[in-house]
C-alpha atoms as one frame of an Amber mdcrd trajectory, in Angstrom:
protein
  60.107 -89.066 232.931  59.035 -88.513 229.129  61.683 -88.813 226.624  62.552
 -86.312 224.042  61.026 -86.141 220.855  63.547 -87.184 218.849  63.594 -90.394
 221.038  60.155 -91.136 220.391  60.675 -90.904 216.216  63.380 -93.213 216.939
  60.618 -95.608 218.878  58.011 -95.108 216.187  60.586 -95.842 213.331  61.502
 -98.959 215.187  57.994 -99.953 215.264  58.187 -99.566 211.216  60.858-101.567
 210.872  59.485-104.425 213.447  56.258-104.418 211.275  58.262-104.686 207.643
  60.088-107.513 209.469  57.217-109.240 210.828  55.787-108.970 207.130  58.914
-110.611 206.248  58.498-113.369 208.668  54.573-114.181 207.154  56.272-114.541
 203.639  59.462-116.532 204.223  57.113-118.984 206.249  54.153-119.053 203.696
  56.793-119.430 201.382  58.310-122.142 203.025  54.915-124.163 203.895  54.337
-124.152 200.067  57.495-125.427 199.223  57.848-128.180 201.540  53.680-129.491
 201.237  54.223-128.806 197.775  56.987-131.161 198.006  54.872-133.934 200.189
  52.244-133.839 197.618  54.526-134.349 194.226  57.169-137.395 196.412  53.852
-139.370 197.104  51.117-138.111 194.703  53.369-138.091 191.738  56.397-139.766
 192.740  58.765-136.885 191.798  59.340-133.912 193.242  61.454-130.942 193.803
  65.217-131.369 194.298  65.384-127.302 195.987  63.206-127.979 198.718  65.348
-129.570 201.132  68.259-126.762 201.027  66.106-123.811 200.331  63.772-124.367
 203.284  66.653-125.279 205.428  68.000-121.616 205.169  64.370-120.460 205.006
  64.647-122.111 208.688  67.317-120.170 209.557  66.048-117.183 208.567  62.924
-117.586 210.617  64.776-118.298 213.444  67.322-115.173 213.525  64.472-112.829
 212.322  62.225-113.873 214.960  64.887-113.656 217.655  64.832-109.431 216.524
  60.889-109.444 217.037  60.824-111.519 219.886  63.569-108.915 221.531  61.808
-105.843 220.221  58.811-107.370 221.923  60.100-108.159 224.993  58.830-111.530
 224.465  62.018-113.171 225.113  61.686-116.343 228.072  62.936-114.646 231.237
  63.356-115.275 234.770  62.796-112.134 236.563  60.832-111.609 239.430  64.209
-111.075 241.596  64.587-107.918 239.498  61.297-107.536 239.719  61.304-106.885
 243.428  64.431-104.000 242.937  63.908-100.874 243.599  63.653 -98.376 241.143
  67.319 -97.250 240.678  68.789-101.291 241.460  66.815-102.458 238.447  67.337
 -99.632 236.005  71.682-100.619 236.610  70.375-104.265 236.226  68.491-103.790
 233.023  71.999-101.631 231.767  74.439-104.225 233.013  72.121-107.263 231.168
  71.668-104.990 228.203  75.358-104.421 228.084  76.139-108.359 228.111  73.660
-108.442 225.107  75.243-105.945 223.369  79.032-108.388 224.020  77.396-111.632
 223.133  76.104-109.937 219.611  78.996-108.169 218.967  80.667-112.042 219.150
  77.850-113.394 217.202  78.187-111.008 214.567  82.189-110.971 214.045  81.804
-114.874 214.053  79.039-115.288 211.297  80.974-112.257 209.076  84.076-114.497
 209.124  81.539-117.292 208.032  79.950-115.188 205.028  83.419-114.560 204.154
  84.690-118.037 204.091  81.416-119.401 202.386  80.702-116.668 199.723  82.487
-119.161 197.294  80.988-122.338 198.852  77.580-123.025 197.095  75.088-125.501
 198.388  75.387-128.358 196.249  71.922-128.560 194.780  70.035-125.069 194.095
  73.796-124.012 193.708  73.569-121.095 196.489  76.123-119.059 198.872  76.139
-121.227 201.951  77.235-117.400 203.040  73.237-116.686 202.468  72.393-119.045
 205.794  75.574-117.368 207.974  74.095-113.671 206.582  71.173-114.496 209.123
  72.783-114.897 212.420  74.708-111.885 211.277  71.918-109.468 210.611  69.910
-110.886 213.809  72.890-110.193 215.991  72.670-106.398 214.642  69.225-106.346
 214.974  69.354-107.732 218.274  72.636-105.679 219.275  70.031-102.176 218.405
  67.392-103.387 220.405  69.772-103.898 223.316  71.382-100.691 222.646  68.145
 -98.614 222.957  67.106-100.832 225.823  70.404 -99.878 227.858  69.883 -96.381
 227.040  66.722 -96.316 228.293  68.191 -98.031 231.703  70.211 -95.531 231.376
  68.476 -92.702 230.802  65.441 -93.404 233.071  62.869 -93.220 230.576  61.535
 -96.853 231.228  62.658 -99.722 233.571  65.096-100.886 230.547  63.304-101.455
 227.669  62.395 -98.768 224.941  59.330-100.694 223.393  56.546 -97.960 222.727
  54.066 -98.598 225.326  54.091-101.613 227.410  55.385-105.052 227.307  53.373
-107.052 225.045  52.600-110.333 226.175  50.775-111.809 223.179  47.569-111.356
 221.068
């Protein structure tokens, strides 16, 4: 069954968004590599360094991690266990994929009320030495659970819809370059 076109645009502008965040991923990273060699090489080249490093490339960290989580699940990349759904018939696995998709959609929307009450408890909380929001390290759970929560949204309504086995990715799964 082919989807509608307005359900492709969705798909391609998906794809758009995956790529800016992948882009965002090769920065924060680069960034943080620089920082922390950059670090290595002024403690025991120069025996100073710089004080930031430590706190800013902790959140970087953080960052990294909740980002990638949205790729990974855009990409279907995710570690998974599924050759019993594998073996489902058609109709089986598409209510599968819906009901999984469905307790991914739950677990974000718990992830994402959680780490707002966190941003709002730690807007006034700065990090003691580059003098941040400790709210900025919460913000990234928060905007991977929404980022997560859309992928499983569009997954589920492609269970549900029949357009794929469960998973709205344009094309097939991807399983690495």
């Amino acid at each position: 069954m082919q989807p509608p076109p307005i359900v492709t645009g969705i798909v391609r502008a998906a794809d758009l968004v995956l790529a800016a965040l992948e882009a965002f991923l090769v920065f924060v990273l680069a960034a943080m590599i620089v920082l922390v060699f950059g670090n290595v090489v002024l403690r025991y080249g120069f025996d100073s360094g710089i004080t930031v490093t430590d706190e800013v490339s902790r959140m970087m960290f953080v960052w990294i991690a909740f980002a990638g989580a949205i790729a990974v699940s855009r990409r279907h990349q995710q570690l998974g266990v599924d050759f019993v759904v594998a073996a489902l018939p058609v109709l089986p696995r598409r209510i599968v994929h819906l009901l999984g998709n469905l307790a991914i959609l739950f677990c974000c929307w718990v992830l994402v009320s959680g780490a707002w009450g966190q941003m709002q408890l730690n807007w006034i909380n700065t990090a003691p030495v580059s003098g941040l929001p400790t709210a900025l390290t919460y913000a990234a759970p928060w905007l991977g659970g929404i980022g997560i929560g859309c992928v499983a949204f569009a997954n589920a309504l492609g269970a549900a819809f029949g357009y794929t086995a469960g998973a709205m990715a344009s094309g097939e799964e991807d399983h690495g370059a």
